[in-house]
C-alpha positions, 0 to 999 in steps of 0.5 A: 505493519501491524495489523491494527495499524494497519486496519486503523489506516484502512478505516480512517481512508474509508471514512474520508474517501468512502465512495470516492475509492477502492481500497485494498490491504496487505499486511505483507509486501509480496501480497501487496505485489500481487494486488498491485499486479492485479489492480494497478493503483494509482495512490499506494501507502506502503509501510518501510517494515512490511515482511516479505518485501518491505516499502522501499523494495516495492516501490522500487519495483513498482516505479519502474513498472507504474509511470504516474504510480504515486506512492508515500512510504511511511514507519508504522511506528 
């Protein structure tokens, strides 16, 4: 994703969910990985083109490691 989508995503869900949740951001899946092993989120929004690993592949790896993991994978576009 590129990185003003990717900042413009971040503050709309912190606009409408400002003491509600925790957010965390990659611009790359490997590092999306990373803080999916550190955080365990409930909620991921994952783009389909991300570098280094992309939204399917992440998902994937995460289905199997998250039960309850819900996740919406979108085109940046």
């Amino acid at each position: 994703m590129k990185n003003l989508e990717l900042k413009v995503l971040e503050k709309t869900v912190k606009k409408h969910f400002v003491d509600e949740l925790e957010i965390f951001a990659s611009s790359n899946g490997r590092k999306a990985s990373q803080i999916c092993d550190e955080v365990k989120p409930d909620i991921a929004l994952l783009d389909i083109e991300m570098p280094g690993m992309n939204g399917i592949e992440l998902a994937k790896v995460y289905k199997r490691k998250v039960c309850g993991l819900y996740y919406h994978i979108y085109n940046g576009i």
